[in-house]
C-alpha positions in Angstrom: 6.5 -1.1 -32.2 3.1 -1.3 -30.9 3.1 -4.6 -30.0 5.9 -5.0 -28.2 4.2 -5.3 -24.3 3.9 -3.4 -20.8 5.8 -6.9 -19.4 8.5 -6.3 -21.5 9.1 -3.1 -20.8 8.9 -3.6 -17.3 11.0 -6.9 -17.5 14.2 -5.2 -19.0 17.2 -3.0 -17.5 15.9 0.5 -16.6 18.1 2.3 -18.8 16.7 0.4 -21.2 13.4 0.9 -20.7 14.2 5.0 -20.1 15.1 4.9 -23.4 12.5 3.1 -24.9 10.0 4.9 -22.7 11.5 7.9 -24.5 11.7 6.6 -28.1 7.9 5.7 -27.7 7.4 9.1 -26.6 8.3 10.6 -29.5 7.0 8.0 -31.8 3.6 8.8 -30.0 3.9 12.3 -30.0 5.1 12.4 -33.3 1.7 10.7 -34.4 -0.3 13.3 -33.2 1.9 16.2 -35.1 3.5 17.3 -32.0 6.5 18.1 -33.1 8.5 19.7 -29.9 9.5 18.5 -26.4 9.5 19.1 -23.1 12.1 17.8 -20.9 10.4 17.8 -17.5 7.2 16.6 -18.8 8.8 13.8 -20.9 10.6 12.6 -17.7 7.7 12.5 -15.5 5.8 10.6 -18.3 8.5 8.3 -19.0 8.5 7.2 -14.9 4.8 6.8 -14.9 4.7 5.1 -18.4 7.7 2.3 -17.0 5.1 2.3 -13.0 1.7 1.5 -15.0 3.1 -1.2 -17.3 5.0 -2.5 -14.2 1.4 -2.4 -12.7 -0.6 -3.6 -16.2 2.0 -6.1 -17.3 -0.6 -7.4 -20.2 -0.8 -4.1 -21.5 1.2 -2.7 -24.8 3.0 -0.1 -23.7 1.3 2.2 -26.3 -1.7 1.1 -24.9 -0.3 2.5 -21.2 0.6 5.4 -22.4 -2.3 6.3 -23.8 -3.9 5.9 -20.5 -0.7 8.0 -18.6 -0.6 10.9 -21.5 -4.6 11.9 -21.0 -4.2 11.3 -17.4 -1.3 13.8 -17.0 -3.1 15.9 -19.9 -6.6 16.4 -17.7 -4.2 16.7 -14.4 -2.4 19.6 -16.6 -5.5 21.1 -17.8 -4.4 20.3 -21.2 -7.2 20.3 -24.0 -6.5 18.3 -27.1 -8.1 19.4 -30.3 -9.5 16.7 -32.1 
């Protein structure tokens, strides 16, 4: 899964990539022992996820949301304990 690319994602039906979008959330999350979910946040980090690899085609998508997830994080006032 993480090296499938931003292009690809971006290059696909957008149910498609909604779903991926939200499989790779939880595959992400799931790394970092985060073990719950929430629905609005997921959706606005699913659209920006699918707008910066649409924007970052070379990117792997794991790659952009790394990038989106500390952005919305620090917008959020979010702290992650490392």
């Amino acid at each position: 899964m993480q090296a499938l690319t931003c292009a690809q994602l971006a290059n696909t039906w957008q149910e498609d990539a909604d779903k991926l979008a939200t499989w790779y959330s939880g595959w992400y999350n799931g790394l970092a022992k985060k073990h719950y979910m929430d629905v609005s946040k997921g959706k606005e980090a699913e659209h920006e996820v699918i707008l910066y690899c649409k924007a970052h085609p070379e990117l792997k998508i794991i790659q952009a949301m790394d990038v989106v997830f500390k952005s919305m994080r620090q917008r959020l006032g979010i702290e992650v304990k490392q």
